[in-house]
N, CA, C and O atoms as a GROMACS GRO file, in nm:
protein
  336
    1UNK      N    1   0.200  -0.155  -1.173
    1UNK     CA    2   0.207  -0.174  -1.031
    1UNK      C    3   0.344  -0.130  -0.978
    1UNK      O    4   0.350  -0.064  -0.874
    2UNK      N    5   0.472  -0.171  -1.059
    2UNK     CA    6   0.564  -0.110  -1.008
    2UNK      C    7   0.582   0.035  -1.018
    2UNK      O    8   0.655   0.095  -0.939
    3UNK      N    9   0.535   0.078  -1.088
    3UNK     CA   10   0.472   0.274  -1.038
    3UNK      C   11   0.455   0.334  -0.933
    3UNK      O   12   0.516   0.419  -0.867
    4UNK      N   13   0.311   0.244  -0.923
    4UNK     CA   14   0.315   0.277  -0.784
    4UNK      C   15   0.348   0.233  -0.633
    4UNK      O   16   0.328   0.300  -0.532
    5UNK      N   17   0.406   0.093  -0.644
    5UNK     CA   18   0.518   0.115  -0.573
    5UNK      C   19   0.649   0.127  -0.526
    5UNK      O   20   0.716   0.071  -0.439
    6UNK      N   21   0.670   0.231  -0.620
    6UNK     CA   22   0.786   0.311  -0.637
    6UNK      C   23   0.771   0.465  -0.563
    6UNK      O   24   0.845   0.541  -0.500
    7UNK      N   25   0.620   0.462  -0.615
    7UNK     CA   26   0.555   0.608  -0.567
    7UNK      C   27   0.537   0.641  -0.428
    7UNK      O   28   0.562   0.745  -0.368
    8UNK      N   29   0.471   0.495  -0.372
    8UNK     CA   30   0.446   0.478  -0.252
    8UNK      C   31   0.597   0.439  -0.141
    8UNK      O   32   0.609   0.488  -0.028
    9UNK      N   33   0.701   0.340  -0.204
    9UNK     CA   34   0.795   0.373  -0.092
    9UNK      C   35   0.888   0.524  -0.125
    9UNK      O   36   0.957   0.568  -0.033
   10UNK      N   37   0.885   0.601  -0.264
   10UNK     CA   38   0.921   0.754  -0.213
   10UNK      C   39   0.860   0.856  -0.092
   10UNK      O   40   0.916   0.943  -0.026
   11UNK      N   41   0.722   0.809  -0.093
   11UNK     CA   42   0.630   0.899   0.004
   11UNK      C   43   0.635   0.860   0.128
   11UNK      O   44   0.593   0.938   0.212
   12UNK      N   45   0.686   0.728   0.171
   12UNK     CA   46   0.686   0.685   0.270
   12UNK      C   47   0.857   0.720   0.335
   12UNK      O   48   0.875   0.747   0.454
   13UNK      N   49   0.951   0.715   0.250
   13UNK     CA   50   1.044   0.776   0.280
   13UNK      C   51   1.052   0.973   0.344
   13UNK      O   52   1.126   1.018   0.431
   14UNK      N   53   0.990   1.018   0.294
   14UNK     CA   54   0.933   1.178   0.262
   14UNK      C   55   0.876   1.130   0.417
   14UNK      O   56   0.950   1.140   0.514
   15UNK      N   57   0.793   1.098   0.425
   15UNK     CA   58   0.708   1.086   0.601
   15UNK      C   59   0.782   1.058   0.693
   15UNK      O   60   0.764   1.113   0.802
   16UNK      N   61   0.897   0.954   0.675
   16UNK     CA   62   0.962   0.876   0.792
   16UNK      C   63   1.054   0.940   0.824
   16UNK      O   64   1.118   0.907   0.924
   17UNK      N   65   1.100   1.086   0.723
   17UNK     CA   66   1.202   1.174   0.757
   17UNK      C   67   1.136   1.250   0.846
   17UNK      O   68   1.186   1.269   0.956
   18UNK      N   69   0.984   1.318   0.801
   18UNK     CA   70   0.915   1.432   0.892
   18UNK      C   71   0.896   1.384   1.021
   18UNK      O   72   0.923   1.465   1.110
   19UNK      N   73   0.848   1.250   1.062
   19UNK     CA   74   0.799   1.171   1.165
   19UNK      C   75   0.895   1.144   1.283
   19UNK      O   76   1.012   1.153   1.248
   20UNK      N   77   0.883   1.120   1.378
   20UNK     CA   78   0.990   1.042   1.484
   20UNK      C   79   0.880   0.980   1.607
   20UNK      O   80   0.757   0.975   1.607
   21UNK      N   81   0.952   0.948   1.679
   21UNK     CA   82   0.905   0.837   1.807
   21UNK      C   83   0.765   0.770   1.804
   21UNK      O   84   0.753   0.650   1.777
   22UNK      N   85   0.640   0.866   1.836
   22UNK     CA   86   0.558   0.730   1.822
   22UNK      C   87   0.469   0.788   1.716
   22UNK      O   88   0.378   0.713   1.680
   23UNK      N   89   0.475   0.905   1.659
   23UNK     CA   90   0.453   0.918   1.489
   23UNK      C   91   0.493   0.808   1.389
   23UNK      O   92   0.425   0.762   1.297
   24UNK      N   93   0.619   0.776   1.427
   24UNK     CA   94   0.732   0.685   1.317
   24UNK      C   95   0.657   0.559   1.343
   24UNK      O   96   0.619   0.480   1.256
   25UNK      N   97   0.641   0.548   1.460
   25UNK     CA   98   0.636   0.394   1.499
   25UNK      C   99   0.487   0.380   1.420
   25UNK      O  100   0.467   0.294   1.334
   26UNK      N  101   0.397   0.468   1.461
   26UNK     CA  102   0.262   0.446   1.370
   26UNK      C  103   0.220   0.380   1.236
   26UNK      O  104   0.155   0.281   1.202
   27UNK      N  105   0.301   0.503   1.163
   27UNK     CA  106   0.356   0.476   1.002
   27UNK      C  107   0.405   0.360   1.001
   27UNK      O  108   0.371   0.275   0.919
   28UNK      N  109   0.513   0.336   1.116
   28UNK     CA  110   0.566   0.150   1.034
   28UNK      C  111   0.420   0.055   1.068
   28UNK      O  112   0.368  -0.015   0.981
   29UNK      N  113   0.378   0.063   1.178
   29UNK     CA  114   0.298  -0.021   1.198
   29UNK      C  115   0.213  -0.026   1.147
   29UNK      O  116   0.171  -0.140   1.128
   30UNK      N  117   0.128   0.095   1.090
   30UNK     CA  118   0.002   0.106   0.997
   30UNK      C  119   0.048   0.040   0.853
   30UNK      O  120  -0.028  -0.039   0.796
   31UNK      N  121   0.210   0.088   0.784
   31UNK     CA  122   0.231   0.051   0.689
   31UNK      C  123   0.233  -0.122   0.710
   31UNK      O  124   0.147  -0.171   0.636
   32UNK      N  125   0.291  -0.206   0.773
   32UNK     CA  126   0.267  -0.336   0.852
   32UNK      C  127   0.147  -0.410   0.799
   32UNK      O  128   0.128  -0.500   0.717
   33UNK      N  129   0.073  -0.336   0.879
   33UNK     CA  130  -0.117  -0.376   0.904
   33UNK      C  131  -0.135  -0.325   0.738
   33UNK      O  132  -0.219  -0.394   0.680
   34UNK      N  133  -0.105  -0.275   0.698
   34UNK     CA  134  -0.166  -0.267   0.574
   34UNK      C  135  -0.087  -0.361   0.454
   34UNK      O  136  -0.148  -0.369   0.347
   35UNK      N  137   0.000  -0.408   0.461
   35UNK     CA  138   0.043  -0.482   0.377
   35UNK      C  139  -0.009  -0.601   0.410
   35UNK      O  140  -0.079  -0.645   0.319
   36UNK      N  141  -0.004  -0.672   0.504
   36UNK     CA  142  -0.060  -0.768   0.587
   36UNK      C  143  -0.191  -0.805   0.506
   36UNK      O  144  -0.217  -0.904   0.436
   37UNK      N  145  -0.300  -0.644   0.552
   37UNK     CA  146  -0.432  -0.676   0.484
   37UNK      C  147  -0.439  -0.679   0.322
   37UNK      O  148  -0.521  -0.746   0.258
   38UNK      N  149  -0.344  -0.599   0.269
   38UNK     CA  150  -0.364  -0.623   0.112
   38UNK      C  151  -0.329  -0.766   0.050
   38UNK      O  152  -0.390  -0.828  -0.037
   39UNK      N  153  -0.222  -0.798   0.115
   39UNK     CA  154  -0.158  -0.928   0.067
   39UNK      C  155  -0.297  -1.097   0.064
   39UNK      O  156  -0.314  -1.185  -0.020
   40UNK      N  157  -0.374  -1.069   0.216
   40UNK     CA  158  -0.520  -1.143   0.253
   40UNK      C  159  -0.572  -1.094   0.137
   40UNK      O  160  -0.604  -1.186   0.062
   41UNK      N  161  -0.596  -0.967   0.084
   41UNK     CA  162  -0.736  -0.963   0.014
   41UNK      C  163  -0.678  -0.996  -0.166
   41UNK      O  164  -0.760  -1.011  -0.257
   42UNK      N  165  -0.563  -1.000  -0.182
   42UNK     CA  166  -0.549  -1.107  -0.313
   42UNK      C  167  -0.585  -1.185  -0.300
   42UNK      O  168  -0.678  -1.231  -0.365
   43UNK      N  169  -0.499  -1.263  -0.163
   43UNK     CA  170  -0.513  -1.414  -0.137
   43UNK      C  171  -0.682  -1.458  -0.188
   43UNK      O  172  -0.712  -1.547  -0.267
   44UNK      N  173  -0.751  -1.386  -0.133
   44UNK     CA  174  -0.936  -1.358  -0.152
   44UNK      C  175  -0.973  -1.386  -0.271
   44UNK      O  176  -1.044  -1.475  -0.317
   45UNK      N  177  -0.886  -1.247  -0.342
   45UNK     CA  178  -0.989  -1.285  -0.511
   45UNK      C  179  -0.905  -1.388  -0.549
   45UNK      O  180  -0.965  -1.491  -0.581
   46UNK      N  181  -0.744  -1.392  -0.558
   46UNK     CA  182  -0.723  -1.522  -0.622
   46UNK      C  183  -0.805  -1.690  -0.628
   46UNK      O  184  -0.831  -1.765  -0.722
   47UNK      N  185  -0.826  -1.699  -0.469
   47UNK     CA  186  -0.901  -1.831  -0.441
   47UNK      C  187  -1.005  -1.831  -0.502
   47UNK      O  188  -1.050  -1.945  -0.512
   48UNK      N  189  -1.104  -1.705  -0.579
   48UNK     CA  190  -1.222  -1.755  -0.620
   48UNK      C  191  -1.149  -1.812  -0.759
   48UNK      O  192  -1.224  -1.885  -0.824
   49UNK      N  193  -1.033  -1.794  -0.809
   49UNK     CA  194  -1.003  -1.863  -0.940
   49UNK      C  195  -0.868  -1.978  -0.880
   49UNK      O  196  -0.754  -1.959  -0.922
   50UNK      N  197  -0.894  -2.097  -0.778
   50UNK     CA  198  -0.820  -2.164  -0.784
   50UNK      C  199  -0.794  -2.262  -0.850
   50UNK      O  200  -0.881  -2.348  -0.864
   51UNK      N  201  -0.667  -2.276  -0.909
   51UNK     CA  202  -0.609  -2.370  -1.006
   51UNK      C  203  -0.663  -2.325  -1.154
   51UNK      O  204  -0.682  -2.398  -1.251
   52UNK      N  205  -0.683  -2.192  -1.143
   52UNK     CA  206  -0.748  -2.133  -1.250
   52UNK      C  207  -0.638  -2.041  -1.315
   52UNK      O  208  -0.538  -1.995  -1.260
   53UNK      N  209  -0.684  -2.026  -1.455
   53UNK     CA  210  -0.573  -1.966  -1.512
   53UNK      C  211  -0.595  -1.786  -1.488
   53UNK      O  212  -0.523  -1.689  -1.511
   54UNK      N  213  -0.722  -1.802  -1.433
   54UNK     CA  214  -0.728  -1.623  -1.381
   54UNK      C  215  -0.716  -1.541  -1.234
   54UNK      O  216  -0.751  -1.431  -1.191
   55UNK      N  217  -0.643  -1.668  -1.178
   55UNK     CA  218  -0.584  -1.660  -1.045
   55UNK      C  219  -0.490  -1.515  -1.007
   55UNK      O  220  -0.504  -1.436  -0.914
   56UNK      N  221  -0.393  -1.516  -1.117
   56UNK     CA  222  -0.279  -1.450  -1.140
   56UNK      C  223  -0.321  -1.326  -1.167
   56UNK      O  224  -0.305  -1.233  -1.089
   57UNK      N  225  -0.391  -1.313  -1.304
   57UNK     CA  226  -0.451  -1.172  -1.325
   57UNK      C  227  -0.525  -1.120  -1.215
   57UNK      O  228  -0.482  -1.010  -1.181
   58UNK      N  229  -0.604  -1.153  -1.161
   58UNK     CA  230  -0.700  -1.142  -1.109
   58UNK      C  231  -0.622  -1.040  -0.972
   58UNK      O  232  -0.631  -0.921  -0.941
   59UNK      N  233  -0.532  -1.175  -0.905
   59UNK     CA  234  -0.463  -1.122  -0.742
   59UNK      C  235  -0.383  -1.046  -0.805
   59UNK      O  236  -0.350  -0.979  -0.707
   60UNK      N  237  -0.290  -0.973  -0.941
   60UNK     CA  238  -0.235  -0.854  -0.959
   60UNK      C  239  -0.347  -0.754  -0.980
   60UNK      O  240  -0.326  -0.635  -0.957
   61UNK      N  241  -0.439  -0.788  -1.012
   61UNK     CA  242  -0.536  -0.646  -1.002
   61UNK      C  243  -0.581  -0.612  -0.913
   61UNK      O  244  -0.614  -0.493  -0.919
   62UNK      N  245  -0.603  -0.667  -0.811
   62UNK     CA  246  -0.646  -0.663  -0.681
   62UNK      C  247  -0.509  -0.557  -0.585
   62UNK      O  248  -0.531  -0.462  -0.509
   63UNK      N  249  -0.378  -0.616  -0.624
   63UNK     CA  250  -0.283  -0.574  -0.536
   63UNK      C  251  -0.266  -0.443  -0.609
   63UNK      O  252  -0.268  -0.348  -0.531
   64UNK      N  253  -0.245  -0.397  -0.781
   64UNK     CA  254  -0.216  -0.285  -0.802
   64UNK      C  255  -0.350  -0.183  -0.773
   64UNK      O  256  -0.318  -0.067  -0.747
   65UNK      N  257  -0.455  -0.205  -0.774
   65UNK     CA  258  -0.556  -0.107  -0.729
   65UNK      C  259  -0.546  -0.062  -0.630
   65UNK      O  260  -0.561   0.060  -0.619
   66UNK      N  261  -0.516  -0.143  -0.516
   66UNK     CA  262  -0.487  -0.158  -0.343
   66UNK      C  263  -0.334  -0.085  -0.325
   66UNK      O  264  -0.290  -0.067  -0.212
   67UNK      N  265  -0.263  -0.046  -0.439
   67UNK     CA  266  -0.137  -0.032  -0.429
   67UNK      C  267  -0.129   0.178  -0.418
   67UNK      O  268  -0.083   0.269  -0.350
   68UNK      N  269  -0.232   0.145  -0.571
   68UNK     CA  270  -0.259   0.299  -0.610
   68UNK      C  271  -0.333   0.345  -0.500
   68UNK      O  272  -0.308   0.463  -0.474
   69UNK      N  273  -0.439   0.276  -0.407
   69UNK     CA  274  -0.473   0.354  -0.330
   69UNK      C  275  -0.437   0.386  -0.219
   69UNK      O  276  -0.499   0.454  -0.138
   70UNK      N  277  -0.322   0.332  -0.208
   70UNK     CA  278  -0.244   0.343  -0.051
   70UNK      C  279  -0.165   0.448  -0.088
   70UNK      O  280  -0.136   0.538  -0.010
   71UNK      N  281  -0.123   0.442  -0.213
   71UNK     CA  282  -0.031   0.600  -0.253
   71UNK      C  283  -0.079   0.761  -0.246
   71UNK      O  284  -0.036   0.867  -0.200
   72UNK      N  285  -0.215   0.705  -0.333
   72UNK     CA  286  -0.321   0.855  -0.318
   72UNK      C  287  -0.315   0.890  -0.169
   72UNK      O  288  -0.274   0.999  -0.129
   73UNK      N  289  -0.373   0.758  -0.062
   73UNK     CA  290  -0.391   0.821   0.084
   73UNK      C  291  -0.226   0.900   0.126
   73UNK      O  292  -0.220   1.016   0.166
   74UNK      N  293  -0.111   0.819   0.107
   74UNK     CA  294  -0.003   0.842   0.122
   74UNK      C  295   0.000   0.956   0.114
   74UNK      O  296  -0.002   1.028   0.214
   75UNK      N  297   0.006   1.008  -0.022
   75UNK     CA  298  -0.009   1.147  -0.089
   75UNK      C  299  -0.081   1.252   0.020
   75UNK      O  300  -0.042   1.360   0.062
   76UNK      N  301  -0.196   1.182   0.046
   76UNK     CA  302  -0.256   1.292   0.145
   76UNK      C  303  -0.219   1.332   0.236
   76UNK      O  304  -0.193   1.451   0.256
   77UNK      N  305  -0.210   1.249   0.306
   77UNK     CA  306  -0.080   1.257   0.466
   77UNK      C  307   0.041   1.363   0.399
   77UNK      O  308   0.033   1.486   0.388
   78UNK      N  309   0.109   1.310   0.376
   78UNK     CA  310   0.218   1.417   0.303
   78UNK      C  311   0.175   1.543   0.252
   78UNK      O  312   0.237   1.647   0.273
   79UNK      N  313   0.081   1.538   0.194
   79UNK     CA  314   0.068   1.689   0.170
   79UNK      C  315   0.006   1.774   0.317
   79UNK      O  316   0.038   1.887   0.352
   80UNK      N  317  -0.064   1.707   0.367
   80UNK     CA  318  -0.138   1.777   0.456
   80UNK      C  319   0.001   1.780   0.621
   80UNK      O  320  -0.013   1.872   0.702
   81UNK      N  321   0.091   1.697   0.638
   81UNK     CA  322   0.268   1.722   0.664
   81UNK      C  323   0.327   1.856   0.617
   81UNK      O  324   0.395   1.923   0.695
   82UNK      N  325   0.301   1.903   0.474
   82UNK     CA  326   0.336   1.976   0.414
   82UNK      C  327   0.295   2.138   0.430
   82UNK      O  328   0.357   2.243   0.414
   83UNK      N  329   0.149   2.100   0.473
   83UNK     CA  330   0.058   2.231   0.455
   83UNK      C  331   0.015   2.273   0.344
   83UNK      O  332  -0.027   2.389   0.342
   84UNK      N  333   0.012   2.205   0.234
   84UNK     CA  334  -0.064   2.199   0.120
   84UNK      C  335  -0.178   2.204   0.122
   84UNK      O  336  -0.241   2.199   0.017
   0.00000   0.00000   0.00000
C-alpha cells in the first residue's frame, strides 16, 4: 500500500504543477471527495468484522485496492495531460 501511495502523491504532484485556478482547485477537491469516500468504504468492510480479528486485514485491503485504483486513474489523467 505504501507503493502506491507513494505513486499516487508523485502523480498528483506531476498534475498540480500542469494545473492552475479552477483545474487545481478540482484536483484538490476531487482528491478531498475521494479520500473522504475511500476512508467510509473501509470503515464499511471493517464493521462487517467488528471486534473481530479480521477487521484490520480486511479495511487494509479495501484501502490498498482503492489506493491502486486511484493511481491507475491518476496515471490516466497524466498521461492523457501529457498527450500520450
Amino acid at each position: 500500500m505504501a507503493v502506491w501511495e507513494d505513486v499516487t502523491l508523485a502523480i498528483l504532484a506531476d498534475l498540480r504543477s500542469k494545473y492552475s485556478g479552477d483545474g487545481l482547485k478540482s484536483l484538490n477537491d476531487d482528491e478531498t471527495a475521494w479520500e473522504a469516500s475511500m476512508l467510509d468504504d473501509v470503515g464499511l468492510g471493517m464493521d462487517m468484522y467488528e471486534g473481530g480479528s479480521l477487521a484490520g486485514p480486511v479495511g487494509a485491503h479495501i484501502r490498498a485496492r482503492a489506493t491502486a485504483q486511484r493511481a491507475a486513474y491518476l496515471y490516466e489523467i497524466q498521461q492523457m495531460m501529457s498527450g500520450e
